[in-house]
N, CA, C and O atoms as a GROMACS GRO file, in nm:
protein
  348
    1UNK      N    1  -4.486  -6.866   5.172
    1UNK     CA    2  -4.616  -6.933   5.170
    1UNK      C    3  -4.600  -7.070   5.235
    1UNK      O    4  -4.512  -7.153   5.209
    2UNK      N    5  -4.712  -7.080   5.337
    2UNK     CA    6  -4.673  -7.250   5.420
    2UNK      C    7  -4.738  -7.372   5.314
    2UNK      O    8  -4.743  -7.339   5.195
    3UNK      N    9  -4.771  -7.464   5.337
    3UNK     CA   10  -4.824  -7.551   5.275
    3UNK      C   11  -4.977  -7.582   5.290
    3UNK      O   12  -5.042  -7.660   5.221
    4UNK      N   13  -5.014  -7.515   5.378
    4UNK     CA   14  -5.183  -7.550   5.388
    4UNK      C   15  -5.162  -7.431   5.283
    4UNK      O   16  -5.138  -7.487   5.176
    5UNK      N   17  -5.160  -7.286   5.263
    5UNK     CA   18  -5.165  -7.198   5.139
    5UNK      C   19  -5.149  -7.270   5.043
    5UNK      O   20  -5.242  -7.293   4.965
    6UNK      N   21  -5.044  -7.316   5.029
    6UNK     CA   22  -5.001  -7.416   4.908
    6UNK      C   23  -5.124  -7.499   4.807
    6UNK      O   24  -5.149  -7.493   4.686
    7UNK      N   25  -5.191  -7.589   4.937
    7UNK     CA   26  -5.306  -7.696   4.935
    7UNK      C   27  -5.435  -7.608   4.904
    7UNK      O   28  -5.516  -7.647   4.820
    8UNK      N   29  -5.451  -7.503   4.963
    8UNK     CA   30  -5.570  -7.470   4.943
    8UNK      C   31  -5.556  -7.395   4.766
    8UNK      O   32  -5.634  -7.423   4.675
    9UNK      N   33  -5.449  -7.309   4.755
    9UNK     CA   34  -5.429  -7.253   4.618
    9UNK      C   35  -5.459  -7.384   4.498
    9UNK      O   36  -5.521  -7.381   4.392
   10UNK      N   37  -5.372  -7.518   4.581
   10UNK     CA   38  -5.424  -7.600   4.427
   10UNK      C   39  -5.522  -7.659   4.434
   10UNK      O   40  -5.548  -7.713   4.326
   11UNK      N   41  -5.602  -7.681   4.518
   11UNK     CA   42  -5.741  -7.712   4.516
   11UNK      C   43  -5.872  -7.624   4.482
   11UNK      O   44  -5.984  -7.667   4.455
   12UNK      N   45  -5.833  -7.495   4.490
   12UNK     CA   46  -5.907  -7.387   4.444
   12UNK      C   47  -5.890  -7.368   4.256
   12UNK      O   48  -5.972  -7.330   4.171
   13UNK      N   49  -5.766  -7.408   4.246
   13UNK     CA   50  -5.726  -7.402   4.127
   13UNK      C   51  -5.607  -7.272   4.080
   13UNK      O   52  -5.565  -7.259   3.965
   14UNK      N   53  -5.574  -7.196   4.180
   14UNK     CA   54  -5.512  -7.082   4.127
   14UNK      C   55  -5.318  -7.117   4.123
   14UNK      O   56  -5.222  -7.040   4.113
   15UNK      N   57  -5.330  -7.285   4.139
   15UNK     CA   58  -5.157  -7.290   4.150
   15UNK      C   59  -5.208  -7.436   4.101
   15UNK      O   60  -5.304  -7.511   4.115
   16UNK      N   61  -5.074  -7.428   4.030
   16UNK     CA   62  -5.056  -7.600   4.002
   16UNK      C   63  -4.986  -7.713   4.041
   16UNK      O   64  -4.919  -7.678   4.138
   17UNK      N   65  -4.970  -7.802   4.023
   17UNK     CA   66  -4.835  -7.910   4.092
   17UNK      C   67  -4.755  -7.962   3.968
   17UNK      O   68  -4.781  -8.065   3.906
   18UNK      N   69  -4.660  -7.881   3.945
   18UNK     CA   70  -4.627  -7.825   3.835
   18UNK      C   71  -4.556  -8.010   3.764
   18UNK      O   72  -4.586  -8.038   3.648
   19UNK      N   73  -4.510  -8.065   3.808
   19UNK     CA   74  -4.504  -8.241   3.823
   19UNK      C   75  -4.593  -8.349   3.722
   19UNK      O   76  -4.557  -8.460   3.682
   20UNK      N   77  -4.722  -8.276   3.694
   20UNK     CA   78  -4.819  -8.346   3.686
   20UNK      C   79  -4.907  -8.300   3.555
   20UNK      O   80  -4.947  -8.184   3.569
   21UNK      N   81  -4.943  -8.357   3.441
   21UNK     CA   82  -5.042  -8.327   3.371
   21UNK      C   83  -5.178  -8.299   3.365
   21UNK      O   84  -5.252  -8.394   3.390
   22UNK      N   85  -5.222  -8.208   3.341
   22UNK     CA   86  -5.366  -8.171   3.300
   22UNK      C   87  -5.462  -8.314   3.421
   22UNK      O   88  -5.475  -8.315   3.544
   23UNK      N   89  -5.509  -8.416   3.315
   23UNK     CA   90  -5.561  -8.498   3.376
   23UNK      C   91  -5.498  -8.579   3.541
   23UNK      O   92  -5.575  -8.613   3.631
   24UNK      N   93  -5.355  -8.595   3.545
   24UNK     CA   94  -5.269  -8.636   3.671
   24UNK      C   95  -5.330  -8.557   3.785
   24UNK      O   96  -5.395  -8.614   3.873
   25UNK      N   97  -5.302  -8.396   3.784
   25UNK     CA   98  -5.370  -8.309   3.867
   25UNK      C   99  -5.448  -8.324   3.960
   25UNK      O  100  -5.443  -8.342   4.082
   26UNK      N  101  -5.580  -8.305   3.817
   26UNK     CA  102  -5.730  -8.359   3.846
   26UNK      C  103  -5.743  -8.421   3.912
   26UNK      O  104  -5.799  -8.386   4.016
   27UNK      N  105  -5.685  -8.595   3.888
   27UNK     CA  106  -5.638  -8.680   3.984
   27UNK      C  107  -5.622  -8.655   4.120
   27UNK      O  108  -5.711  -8.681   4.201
   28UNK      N  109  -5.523  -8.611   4.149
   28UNK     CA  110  -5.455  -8.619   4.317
   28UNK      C  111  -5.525  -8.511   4.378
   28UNK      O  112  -5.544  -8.528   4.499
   29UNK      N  113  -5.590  -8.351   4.305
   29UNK     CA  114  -5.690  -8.314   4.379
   29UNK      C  115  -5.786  -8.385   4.441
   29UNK      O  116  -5.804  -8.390   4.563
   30UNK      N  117  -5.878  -8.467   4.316
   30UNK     CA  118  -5.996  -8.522   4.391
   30UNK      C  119  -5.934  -8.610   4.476
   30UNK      O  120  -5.996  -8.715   4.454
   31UNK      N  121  -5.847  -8.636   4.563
   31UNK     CA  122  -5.812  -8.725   4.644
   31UNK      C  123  -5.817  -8.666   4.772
   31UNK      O  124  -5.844  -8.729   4.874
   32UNK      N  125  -5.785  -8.524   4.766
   32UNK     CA  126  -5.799  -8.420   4.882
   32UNK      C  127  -5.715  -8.381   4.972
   32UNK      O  128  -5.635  -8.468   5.008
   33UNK      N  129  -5.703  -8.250   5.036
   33UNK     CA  130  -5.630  -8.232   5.078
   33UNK      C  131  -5.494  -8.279   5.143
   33UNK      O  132  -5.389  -8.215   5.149
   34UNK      N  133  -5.526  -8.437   5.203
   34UNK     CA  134  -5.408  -8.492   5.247
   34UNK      C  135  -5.296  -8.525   5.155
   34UNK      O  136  -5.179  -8.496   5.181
   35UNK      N  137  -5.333  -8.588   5.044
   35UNK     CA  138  -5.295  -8.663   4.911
   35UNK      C  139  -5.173  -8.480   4.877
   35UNK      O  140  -5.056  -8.460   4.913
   36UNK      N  141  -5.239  -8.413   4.823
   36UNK     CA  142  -5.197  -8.257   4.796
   36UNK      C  143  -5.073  -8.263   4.917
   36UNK      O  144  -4.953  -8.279   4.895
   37UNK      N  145  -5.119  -8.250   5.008
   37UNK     CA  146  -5.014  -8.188   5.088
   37UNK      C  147  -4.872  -8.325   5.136
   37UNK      O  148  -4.760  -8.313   5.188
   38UNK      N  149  -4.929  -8.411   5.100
   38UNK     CA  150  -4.822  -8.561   5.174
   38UNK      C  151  -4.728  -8.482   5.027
   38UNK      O  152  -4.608  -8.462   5.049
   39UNK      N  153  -4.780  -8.442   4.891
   39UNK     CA  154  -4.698  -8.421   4.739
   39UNK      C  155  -4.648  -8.336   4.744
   39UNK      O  156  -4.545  -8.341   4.677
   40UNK      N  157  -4.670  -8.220   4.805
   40UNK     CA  158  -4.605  -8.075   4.863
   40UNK      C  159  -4.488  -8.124   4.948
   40UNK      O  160  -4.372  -8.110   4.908
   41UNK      N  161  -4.520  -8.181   5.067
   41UNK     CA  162  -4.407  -8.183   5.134
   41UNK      C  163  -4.321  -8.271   5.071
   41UNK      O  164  -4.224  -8.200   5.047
   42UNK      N  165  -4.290  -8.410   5.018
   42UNK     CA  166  -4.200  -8.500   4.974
   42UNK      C  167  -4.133  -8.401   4.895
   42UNK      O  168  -4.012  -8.391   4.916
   43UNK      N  169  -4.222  -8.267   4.742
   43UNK     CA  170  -4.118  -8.235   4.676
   43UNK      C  171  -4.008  -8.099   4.768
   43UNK      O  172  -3.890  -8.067   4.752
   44UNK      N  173  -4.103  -8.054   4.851
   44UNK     CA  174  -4.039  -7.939   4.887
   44UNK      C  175  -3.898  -8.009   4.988
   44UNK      O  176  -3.788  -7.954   4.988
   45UNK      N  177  -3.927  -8.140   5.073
   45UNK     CA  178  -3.813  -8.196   5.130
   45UNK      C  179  -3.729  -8.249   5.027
   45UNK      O  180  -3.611  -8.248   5.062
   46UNK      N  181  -3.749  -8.298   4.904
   46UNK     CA  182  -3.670  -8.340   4.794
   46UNK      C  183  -3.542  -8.199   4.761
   46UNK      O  184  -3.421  -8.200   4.784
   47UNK      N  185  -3.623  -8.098   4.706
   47UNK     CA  186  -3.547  -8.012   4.705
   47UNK      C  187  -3.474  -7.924   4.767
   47UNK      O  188  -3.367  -7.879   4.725
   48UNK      N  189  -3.534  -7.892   4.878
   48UNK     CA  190  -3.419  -7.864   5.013
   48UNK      C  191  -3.342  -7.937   4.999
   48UNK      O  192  -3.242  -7.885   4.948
   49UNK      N  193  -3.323  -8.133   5.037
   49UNK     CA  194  -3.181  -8.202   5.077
   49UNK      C  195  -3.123  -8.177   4.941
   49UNK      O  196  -3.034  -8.098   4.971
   50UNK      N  197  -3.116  -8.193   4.811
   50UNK     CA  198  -3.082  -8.174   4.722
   50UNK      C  199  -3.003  -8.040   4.670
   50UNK      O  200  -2.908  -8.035   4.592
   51UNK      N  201  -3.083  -7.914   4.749
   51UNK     CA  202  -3.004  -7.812   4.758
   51UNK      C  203  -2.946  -7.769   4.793
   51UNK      O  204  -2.876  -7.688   4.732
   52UNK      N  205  -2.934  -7.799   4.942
   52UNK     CA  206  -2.879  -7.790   5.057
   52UNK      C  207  -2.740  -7.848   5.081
   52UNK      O  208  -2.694  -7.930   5.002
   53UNK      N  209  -2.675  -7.810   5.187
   53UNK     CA  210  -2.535  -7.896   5.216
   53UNK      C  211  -2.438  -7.872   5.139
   53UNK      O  212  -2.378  -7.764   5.143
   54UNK      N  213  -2.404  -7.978   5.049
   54UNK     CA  214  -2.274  -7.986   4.910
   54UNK      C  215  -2.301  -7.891   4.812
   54UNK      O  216  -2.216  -7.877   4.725
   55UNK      N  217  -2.423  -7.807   4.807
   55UNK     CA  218  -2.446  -7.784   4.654
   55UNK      C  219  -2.300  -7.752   4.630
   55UNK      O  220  -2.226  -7.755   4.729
   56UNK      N  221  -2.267  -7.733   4.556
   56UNK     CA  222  -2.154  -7.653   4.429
   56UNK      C  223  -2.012  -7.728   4.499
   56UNK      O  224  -1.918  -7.725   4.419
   57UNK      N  225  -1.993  -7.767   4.576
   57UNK     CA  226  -1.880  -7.776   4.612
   57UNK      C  227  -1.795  -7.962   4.542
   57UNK      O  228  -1.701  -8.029   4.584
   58UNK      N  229  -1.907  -7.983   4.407
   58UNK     CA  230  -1.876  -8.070   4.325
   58UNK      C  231  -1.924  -8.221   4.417
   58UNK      O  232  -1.910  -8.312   4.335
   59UNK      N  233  -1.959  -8.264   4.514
   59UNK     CA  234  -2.009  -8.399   4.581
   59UNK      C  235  -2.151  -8.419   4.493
   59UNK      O  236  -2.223  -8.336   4.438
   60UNK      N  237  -2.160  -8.563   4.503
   60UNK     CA  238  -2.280  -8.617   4.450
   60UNK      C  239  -2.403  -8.582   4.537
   60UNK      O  240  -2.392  -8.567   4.659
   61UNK      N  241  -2.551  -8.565   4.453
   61UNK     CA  242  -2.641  -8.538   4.540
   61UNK      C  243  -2.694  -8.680   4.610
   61UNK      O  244  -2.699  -8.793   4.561
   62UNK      N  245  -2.741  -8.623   4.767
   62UNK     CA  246  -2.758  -8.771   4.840
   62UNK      C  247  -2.798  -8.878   4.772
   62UNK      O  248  -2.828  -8.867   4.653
   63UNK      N  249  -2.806  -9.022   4.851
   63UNK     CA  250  -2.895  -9.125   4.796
   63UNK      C  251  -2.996  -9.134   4.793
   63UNK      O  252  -3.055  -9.043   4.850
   64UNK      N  253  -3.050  -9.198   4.755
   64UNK     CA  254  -3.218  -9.220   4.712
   64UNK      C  255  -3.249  -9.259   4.882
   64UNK      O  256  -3.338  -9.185   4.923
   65UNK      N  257  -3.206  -9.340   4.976
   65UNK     CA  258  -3.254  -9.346   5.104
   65UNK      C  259  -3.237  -9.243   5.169
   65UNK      O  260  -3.310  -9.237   5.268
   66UNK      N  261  -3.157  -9.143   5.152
   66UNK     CA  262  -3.117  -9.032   5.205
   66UNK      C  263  -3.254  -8.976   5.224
   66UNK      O  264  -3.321  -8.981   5.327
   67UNK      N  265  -3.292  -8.911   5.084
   67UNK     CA  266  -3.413  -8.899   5.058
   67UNK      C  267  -3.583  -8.942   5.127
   67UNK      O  268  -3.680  -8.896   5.187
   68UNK      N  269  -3.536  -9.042   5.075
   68UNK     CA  270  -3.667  -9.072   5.091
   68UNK      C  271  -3.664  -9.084   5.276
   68UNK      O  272  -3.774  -9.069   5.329
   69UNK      N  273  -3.588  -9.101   5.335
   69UNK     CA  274  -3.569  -9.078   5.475
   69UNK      C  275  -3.590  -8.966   5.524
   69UNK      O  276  -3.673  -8.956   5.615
   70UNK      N  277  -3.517  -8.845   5.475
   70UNK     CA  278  -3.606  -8.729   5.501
   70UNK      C  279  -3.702  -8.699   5.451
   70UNK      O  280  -3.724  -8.582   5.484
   71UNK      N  281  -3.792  -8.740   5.377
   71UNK     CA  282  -3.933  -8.733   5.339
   71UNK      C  283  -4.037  -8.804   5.433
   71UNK      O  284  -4.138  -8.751   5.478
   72UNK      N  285  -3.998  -8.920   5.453
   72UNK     CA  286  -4.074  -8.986   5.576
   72UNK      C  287  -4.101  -8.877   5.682
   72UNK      O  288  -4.212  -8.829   5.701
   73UNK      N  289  -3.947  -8.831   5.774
   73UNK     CA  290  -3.961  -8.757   5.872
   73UNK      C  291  -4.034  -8.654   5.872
   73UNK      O  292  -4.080  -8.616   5.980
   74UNK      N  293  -4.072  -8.561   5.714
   74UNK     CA  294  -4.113  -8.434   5.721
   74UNK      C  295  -4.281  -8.459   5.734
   74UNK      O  296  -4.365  -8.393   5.794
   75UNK      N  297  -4.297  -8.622   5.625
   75UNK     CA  298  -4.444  -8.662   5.644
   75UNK      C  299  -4.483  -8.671   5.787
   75UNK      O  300  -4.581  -8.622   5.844
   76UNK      N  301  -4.412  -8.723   5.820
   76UNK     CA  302  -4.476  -8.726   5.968
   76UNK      C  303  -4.466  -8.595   6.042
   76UNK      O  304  -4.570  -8.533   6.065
   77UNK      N  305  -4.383  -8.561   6.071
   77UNK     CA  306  -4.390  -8.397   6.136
   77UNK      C  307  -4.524  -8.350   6.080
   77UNK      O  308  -4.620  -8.326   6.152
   78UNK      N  309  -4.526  -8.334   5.918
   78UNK     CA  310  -4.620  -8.256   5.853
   78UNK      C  311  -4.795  -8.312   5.938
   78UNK      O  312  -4.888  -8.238   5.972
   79UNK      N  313  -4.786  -8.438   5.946
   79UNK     CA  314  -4.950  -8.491   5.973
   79UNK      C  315  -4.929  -8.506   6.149
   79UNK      O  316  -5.021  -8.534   6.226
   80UNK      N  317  -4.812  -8.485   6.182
   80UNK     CA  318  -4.891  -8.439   6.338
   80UNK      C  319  -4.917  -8.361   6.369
   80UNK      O  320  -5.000  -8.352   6.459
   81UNK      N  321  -4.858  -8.254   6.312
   81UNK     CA  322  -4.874  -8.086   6.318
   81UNK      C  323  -5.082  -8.116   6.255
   81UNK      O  324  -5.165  -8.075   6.336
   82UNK      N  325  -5.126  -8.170   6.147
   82UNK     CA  326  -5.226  -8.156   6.120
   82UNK      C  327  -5.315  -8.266   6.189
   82UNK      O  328  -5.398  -8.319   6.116
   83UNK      N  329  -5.312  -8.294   6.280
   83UNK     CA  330  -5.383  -8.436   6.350
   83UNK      C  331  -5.438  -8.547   6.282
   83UNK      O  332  -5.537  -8.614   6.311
   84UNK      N  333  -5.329  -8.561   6.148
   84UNK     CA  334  -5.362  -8.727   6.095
   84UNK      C  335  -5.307  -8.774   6.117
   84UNK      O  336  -5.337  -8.872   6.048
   85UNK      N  337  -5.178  -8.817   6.200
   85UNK     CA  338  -5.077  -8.887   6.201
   85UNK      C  339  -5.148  -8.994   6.284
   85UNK      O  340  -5.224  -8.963   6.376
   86UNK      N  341  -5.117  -9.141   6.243
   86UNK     CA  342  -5.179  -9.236   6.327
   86UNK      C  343  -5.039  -9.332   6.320
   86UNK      O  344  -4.961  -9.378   6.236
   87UNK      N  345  -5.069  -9.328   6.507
   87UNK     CA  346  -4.875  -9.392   6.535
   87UNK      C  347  -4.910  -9.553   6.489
   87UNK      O  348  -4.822  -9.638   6.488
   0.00000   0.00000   0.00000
């Protein structure tokens, strides 16, 4: 499933952002689609680098800039692919 599926399932209501409480949800829906999907991609790039690479082989999981560095990159990939990206 890509991530516009993703966005549209939790805005329809039939998936959740499993992260977030009852009222939190509610929240970042009514914010709309972009809000939804910038939260999709950060966790789904969170857990890729996190899973990825070292798993098991006992190394620490990356740094927090690690991170959040590949989250930037995927945000942006993600909103030029959707024509919000404003350079």
């Amino acid at each position: 499933m890509n991530i516009d599926e993703h966005i549209n399932n939790i805005l329809n209501g039939t998936e959740d952002i499993p992260k977030f409480n009852q009222p939190e949800h509610a929240g970042v829906c009514s914010a709309g689609p972009l809000l939804v999907g910038a939260i999709l991609v950060c966790d789904f790039t969170r857990k890729s680098i996190e899973s990825g690479g070292n798993a098991g082989k006992g190394e620490t999981t990356p740094a927090n800039w690690e991170i959040d560095e590949a989250q930037e990159k995927a945000i942006q990939v993600w909103a030029e692919q959707n024509g919000v990206w404003i350079a």
